[in-house]
Phi, psi and omega in degrees: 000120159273147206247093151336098159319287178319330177282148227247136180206092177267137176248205182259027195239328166003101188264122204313337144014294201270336139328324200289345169304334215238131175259326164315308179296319201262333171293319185278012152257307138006278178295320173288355173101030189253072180265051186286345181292336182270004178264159188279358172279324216285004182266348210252329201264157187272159168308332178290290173314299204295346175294331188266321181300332191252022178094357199261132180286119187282333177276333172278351182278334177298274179321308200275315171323283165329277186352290181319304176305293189341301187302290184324288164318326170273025177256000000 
């Protein structure tokens, strides 16, 4: 199987830090009411934690992230 170097792949151990790079990652977490960049947690906390405070299925916010980068990079 080849594996595409470019693609971009966050998981749920992800830490919100590490999205900001990703503007894309940060507008779908937006829309969903996930505004963790401004908490003093978001350099420590995972995507996975912060999915479950707010109610959010973390494989699926995981998946709709990738997509998003994924779709990008291949442009």
């Amino acid at each position: 199987t080849l594996v595409d170097v470019n693609m971009k792949k966050i998981n749920k151990k992800s830490k919100f830090n590490e999205l900001m790079r990703y503007p894309e990652a940060v507008e779908i977490l937006m829309e969903k009411g996930m505004y963790c960049f401004g908490c003093p947690m978001a350099m420590k906390e995972s995507i996975e934690h912060g999915a479950m405070a707010h109610g959010i299925d973390a494989d699926e916010l995981i998946k709709e992230i990738n997509k998003k980068l994924n779709k990008k990079s291949k442009r």
